[in-house]
C-alpha positions as a Markdown table, in Angstrom:
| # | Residue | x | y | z |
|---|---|---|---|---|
| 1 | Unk | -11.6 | 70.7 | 122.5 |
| 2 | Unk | -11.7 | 74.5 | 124.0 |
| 3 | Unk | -14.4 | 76.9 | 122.2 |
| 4 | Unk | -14.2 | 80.3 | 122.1 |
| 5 | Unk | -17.6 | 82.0 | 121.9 |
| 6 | Unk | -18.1 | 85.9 | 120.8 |
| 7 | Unk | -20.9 | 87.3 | 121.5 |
| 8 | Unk | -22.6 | 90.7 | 119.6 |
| 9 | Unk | -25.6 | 91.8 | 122.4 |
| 10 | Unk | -26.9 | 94.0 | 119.8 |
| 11 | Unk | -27.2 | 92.1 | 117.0 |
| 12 | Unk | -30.8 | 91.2 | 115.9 |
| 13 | Unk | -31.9 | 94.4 | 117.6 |
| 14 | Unk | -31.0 | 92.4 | 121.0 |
| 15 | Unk | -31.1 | 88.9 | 119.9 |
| 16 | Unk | -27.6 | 88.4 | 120.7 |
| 17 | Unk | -27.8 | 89.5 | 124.2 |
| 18 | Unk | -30.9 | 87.6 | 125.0 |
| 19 | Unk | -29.4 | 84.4 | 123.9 |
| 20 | Unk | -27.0 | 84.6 | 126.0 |
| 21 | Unk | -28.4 | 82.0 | 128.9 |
| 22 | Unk | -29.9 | 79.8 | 126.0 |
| 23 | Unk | -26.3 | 79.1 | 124.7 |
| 24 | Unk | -24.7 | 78.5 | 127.8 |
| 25 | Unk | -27.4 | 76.0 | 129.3 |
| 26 | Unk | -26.9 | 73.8 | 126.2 |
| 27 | Unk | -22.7 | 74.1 | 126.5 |
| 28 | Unk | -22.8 | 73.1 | 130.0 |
| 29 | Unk | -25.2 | 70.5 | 128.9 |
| 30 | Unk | -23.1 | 68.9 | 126.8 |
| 31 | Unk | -20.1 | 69.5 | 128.5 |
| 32 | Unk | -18.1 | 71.4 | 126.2 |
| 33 | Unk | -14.8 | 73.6 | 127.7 |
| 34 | Unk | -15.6 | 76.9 | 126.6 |
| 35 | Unk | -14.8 | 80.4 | 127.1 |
| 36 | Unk | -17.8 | 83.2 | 126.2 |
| 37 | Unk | -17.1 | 86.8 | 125.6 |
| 38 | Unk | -19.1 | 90.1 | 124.8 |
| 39 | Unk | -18.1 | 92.7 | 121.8 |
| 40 | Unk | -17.8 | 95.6 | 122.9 |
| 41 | Unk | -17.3 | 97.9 | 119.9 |
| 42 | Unk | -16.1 | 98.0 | 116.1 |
| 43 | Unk | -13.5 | 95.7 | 115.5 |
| 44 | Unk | -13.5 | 93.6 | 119.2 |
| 45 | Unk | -14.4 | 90.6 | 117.4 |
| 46 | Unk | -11.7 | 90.4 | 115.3 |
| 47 | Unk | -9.5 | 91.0 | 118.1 |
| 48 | Unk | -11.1 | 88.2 | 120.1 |
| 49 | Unk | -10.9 | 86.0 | 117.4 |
| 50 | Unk | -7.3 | 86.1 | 116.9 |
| 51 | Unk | -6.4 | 86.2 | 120.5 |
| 52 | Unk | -8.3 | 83.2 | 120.8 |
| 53 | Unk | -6.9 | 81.9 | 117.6 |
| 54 | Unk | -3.2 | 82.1 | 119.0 |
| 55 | Unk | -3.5 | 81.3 | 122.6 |
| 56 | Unk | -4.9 | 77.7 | 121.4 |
| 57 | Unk | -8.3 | 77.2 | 121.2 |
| 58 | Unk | -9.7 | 75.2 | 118.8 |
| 59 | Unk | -13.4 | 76.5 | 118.0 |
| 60 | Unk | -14.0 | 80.3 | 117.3 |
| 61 | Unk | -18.0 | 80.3 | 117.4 |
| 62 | Unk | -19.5 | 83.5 | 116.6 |
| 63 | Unk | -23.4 | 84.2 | 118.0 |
| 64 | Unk | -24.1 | 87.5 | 115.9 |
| 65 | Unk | -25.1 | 89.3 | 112.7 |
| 66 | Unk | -22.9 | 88.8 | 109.6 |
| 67 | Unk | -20.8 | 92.1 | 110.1 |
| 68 | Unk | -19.4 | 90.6 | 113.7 |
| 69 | Unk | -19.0 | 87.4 | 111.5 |
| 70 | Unk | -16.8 | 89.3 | 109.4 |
| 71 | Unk | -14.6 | 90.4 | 112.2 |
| 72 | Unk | -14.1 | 87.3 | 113.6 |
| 73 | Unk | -13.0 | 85.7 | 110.0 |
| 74 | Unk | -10.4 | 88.6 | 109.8 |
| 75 | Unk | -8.9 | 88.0 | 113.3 |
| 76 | Unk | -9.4 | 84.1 | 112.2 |
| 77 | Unk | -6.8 | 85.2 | 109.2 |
| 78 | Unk | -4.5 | 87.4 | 110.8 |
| 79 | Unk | -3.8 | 84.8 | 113.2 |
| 80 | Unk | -3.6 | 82.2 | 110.3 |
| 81 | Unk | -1.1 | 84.4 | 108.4 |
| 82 | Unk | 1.0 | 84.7 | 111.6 |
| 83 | Unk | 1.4 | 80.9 | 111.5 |
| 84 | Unk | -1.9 | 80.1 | 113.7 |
| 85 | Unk | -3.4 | 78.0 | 111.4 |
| 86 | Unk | -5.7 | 74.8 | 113.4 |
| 87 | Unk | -8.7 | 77.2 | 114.4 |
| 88 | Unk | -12.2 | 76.3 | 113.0 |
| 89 | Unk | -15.0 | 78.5 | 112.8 |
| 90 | Unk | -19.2 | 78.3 | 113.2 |
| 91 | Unk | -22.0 | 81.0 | 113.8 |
| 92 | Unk | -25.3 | 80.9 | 115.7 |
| 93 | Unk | -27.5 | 82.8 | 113.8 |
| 94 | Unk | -28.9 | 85.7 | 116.1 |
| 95 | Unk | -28.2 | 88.3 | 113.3 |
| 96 | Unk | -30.6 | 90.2 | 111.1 |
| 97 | Unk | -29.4 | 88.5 | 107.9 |
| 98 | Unk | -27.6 | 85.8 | 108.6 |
| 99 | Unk | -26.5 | 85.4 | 105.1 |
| 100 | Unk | -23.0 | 84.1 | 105.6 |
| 101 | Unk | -24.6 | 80.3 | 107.2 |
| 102 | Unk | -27.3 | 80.8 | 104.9 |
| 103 | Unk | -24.8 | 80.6 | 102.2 |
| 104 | Unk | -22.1 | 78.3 | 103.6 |
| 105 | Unk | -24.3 | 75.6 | 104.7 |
| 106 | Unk | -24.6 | 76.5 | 108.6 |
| 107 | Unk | -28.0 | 76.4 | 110.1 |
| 108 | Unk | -29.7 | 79.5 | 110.7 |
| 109 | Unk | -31.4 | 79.4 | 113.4 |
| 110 | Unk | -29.8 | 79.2 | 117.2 |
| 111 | Unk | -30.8 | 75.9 | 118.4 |
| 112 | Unk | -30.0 | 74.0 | 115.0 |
| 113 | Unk | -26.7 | 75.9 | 115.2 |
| 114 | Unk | -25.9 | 74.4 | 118.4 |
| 115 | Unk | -27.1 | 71.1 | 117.5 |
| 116 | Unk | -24.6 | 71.3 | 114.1 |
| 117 | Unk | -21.8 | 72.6 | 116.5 |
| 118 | Unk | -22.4 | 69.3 | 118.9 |
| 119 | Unk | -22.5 | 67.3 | 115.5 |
| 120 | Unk | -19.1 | 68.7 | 114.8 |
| 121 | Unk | -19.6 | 68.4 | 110.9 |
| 122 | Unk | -16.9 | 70.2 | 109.3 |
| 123 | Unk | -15.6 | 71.0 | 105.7 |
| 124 | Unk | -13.4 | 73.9 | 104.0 |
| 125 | Unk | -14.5 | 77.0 | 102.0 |
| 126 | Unk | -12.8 | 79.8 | 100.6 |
| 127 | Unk | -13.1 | 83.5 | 101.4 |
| 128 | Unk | -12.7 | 86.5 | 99.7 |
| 129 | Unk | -9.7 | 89.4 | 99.6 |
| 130 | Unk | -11.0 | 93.1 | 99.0 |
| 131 | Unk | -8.5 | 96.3 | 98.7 |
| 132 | Unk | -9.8 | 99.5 | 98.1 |
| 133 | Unk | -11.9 | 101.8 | 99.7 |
| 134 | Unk | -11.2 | 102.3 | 103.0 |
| 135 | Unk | -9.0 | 99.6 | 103.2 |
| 136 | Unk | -6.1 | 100.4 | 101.1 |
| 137 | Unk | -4.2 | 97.2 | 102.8 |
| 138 | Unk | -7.3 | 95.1 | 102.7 |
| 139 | Unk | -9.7 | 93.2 | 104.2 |
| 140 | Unk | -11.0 | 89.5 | 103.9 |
| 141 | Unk | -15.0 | 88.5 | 103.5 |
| 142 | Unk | -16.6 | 85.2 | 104.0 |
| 143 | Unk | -19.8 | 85.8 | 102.1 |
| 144 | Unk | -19.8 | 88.7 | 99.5 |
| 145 | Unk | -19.1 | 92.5 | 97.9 |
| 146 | Unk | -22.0 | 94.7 | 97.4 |
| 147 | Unk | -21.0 | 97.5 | 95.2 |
| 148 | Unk | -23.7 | 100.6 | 94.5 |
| 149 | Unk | -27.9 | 99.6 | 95.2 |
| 150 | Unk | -27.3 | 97.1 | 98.0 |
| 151 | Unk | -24.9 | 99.0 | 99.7 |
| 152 | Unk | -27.2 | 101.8 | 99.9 |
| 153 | Unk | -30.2 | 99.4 | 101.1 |
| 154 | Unk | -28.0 | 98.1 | 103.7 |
| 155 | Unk | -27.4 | 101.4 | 104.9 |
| 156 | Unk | -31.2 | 101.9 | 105.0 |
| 157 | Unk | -31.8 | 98.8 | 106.5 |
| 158 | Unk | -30.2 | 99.3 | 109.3 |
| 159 | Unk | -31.9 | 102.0 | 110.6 |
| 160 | Unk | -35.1 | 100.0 | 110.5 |
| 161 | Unk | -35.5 | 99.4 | 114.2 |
| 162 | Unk | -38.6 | 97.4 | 114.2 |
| 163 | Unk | -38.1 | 94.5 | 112.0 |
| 164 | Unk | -35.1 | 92.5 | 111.1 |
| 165 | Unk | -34.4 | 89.7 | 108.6 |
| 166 | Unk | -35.8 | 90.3 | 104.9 |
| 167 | Unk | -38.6 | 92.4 | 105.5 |
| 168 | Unk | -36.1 | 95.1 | 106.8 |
| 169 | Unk | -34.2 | 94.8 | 103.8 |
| 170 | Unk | -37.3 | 95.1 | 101.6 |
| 171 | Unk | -38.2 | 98.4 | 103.4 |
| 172 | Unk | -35.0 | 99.6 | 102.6 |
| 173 | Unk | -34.9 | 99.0 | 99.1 |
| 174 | Unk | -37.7 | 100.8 | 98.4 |
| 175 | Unk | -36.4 | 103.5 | 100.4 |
| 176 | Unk | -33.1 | 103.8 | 98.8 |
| 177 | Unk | -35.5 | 103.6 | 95.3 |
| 178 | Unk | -37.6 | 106.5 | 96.2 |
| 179 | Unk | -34.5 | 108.6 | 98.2 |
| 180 | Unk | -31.7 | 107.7 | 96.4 |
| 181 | Unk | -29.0 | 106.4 | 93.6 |
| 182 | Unk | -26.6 | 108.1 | 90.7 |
| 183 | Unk | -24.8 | 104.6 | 90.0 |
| 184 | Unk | -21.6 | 105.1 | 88.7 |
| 185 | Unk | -20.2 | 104.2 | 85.0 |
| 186 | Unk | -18.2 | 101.5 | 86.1 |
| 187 | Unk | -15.5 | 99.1 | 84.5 |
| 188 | Unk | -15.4 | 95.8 | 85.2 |
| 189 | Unk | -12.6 | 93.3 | 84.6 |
| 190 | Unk | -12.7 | 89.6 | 85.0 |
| 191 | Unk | -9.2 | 87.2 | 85.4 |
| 192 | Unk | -10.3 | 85.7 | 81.9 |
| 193 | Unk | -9.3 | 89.5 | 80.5 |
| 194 | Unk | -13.4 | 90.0 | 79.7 |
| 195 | Unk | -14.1 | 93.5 | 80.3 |
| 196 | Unk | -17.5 | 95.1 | 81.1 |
| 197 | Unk | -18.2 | 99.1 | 80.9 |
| 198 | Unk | -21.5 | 99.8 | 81.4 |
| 199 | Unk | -24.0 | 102.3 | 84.3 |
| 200 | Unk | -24.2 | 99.6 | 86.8 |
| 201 | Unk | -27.3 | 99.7 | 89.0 |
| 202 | Unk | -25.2 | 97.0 | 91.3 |
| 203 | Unk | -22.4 | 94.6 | 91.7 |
| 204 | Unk | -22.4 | 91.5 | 93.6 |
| 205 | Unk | -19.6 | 89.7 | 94.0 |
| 206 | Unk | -20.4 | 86.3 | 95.8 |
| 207 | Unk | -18.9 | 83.6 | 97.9 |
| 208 | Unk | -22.0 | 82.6 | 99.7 |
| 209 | Unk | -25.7 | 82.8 | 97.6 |
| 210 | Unk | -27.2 | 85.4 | 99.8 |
| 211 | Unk | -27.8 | 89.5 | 100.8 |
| 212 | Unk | -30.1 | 91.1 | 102.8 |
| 213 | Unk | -31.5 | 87.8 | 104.7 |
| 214 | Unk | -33.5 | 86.4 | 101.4 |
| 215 | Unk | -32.6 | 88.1 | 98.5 |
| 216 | Unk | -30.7 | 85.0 | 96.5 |
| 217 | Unk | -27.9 | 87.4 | 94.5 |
| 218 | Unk | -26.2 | 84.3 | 93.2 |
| 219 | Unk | -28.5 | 81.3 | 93.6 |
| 220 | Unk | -25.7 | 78.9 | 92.0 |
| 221 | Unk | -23.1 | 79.7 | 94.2 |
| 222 | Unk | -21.3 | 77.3 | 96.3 |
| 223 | Unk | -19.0 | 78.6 | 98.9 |
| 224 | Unk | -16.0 | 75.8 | 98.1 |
| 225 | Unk | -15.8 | 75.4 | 94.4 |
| 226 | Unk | -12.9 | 78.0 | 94.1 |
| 227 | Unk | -14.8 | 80.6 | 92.0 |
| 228 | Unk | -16.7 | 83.9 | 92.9 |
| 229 | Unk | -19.9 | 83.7 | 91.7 |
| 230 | Unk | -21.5 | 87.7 | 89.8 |
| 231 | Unk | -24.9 | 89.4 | 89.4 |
| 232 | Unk | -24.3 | 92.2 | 87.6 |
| 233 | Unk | -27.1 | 94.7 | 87.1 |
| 234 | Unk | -27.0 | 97.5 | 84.7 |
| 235 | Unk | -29.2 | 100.7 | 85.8 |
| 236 | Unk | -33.0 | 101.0 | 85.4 |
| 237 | Unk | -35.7 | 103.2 | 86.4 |
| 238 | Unk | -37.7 | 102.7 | 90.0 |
| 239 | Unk | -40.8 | 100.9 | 88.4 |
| 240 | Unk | -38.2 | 98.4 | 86.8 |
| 241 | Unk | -36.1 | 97.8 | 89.8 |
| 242 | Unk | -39.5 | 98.0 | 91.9 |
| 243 | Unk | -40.8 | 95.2 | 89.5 |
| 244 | Unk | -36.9 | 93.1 | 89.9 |
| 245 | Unk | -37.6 | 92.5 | 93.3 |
| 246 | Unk | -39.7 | 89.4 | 92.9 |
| 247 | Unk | -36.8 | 87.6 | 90.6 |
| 248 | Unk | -34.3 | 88.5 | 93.6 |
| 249 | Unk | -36.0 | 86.9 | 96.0 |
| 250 | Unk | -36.8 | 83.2 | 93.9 |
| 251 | Unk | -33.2 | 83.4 | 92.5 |
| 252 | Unk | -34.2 | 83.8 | 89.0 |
| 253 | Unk | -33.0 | 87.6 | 88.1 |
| 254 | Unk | -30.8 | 85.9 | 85.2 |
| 255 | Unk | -33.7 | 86.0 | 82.6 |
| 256 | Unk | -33.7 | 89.7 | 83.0 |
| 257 | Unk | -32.1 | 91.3 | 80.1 |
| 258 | Unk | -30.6 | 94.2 | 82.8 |
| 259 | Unk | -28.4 | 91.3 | 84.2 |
| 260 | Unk | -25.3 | 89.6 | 83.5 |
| 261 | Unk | -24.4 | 86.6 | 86.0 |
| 262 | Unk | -20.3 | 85.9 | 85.5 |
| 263 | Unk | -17.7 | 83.9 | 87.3 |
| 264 | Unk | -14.5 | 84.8 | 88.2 |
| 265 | Unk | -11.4 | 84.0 | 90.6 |
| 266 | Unk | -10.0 | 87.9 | 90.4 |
| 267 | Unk | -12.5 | 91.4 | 90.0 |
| 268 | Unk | -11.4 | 94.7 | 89.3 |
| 269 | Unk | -14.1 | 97.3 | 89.8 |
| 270 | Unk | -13.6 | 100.7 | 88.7 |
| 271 | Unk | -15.6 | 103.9 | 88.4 |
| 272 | Unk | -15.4 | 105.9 | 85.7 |
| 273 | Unk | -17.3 | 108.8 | 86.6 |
| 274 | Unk | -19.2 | 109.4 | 90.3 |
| 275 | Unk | -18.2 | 107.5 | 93.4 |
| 276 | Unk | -19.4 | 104.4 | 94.8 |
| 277 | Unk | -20.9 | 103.0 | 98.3 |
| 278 | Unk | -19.5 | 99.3 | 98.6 |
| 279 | Unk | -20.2 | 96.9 | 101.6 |
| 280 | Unk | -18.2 | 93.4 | 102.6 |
| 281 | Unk | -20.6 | 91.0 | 104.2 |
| 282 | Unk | -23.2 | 93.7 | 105.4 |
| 283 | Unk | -20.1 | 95.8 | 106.3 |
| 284 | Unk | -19.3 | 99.1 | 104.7 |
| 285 | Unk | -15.6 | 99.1 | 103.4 |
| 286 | Unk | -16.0 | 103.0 | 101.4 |
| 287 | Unk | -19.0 | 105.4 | 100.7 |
| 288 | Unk | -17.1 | 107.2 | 98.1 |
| 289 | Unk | -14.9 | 104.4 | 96.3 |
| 290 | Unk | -13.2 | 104.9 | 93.3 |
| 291 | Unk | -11.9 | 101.1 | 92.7 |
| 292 | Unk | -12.1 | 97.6 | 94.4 |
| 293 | Unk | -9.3 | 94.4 | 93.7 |
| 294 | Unk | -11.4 | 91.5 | 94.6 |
| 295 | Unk | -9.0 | 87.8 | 94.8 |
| 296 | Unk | -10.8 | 84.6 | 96.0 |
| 297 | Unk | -8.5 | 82.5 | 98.5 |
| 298 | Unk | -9.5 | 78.6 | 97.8 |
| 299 | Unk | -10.1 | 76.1 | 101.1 |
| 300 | Unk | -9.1 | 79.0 | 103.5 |
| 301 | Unk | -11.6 | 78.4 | 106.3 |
| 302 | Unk | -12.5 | 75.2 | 108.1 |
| 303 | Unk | -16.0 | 75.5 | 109.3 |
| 304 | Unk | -18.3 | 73.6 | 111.1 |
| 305 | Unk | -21.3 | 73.5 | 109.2 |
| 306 | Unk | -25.3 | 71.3 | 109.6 |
């Protein structure tokens, strides 16, 4: 089998980069054929992915944060859609979250990663379709939508150059409390027809279980059961989301009375009033959106998992 290997040097403040000579000492090790490659800039992965994707090789592995991930899933699609369908896909997790092999079952650490790709343990999952923002034509996801609060934290996160993981998360959610959020009025319709109109703090729309390296948005999820998996928060002062955290983190947030958890195979999102930031896997796909159509694609990825 031929791997492809991408590469994001930055991610994990540097991670990527300085794992570099660790992942090619255990390839030549084992003897795989592979080919290793750099990102360069937004949106190289993607292209790397599919080039790799139609010229034959069998393996796209990504060693990177979740917003490269992302990348290399659309490029894996675009290639699919074009009729380049027998590419699997795994992730070494060098990334500051790591929340899409956190939620599909891939180890997330580097060296279990490499063991799991060695193992060669696969399975499908589905993925997620998003239009709107801007991405008017759209744009696929592997582990979730974050729509209003955790799109802001992510945005503060981010600039936290010193830590990575949850505790950079953490320091931006209190952050974006203290600095930040007008949540929009929002309506929210479900494929059942349910339809919910409420001041929403925050909109999660799941594949994987997982945002911001630890917090557990949708604890039930599982990333091949053909549903999208919601957390739905409605808006509350700082103390109260101050004082939410804890439930985030264990996965129990559905015993707060400001939360709805819902399933659902189509989303539409809709503001009503004032603008909203919304992210896709870490990613930012608008900070000013006015509506989001969310569809969930069943067994679309083959992944290698631990």
């Amino acid at each position: 089998m031929k791997y492809f290997v991408i590469v994001n040097p930055t991610s994990g403040r540097g991670l990527g980069g300085r794992s570099i000579p660790r992942i090619e000492s255990f390839l030549k090790e084992h003897n795989f054929n592979y080919t290793i490659a750099q990102t360069k800039g937004v949106w190289h992965a993607a292209e790397l992915a599919e080039e790799a994707a139609r010229t034959g090789y069998d393996v796209v592995v990504c060693a990177s944060g979740d917003g490269t991930v992302n990348e290399a899933i659309n490029g894996i699609m675009r290639a699919k859609k074009a009729g380049y369908n027998s590419v699997a896909f795994t992730v070494l997790g060098v990334g500051t979250g790591n929340d899409f092999a956190g939620g599909t079952g891939i180890p997330t650490t580097l060296d279990d990663g490499l063991n799991a790709l060695k193992a060669n343990k696969r399975k499908r999952i589905d993925l997620g379709w998003v239009k709107g923002g801007d991405f008017p034509d759209g744009r696929y996801f592997g582990n979730g939508i974050g729509v209003g609060f955790d799109a802001a934290v992510g945005n503060e996160a981010v600039k936290v150059r010193w830590t990575r993981g949850l505790l950079a998360y953490l320091i931006g959610v209190i952050k974006t409390v203290f600095l930040y959020y007008n949540p929009a009025e929002v309506e929210i319709v479900l494929d059942d027809g349910e339809k919910i109109i409420q001041r929403s703090l925050m909109i999660s729309v799941m594949n994987g279980r997982r945002m911001g390296g630890g917090f557990q948005m949708a604890p039930e999820s599982q990333a091949d059961d053909g549903w999208f998996d919601l957390c739905i928060a409605e808006t509350a002062s700082k103390g109260r989301i101050l004082a939410m955290i804890p439930y985030f983190i264990k996965g129990t947030q559905k015993v707060l009375p400001e939360i709805q958890m819902k399933r659902a195979r189509k989303v539409l999102i809709k503001s009503l009033d004032v603008t909203f930031p919304a992210h896709a896997d870490g990613e930012f796909i608008c900070l000013d959106g006015k509506q989001l159509i969310l569809e969930l694609l069943p067994q679309e990825l083959e992944i290698i998992h631990g």
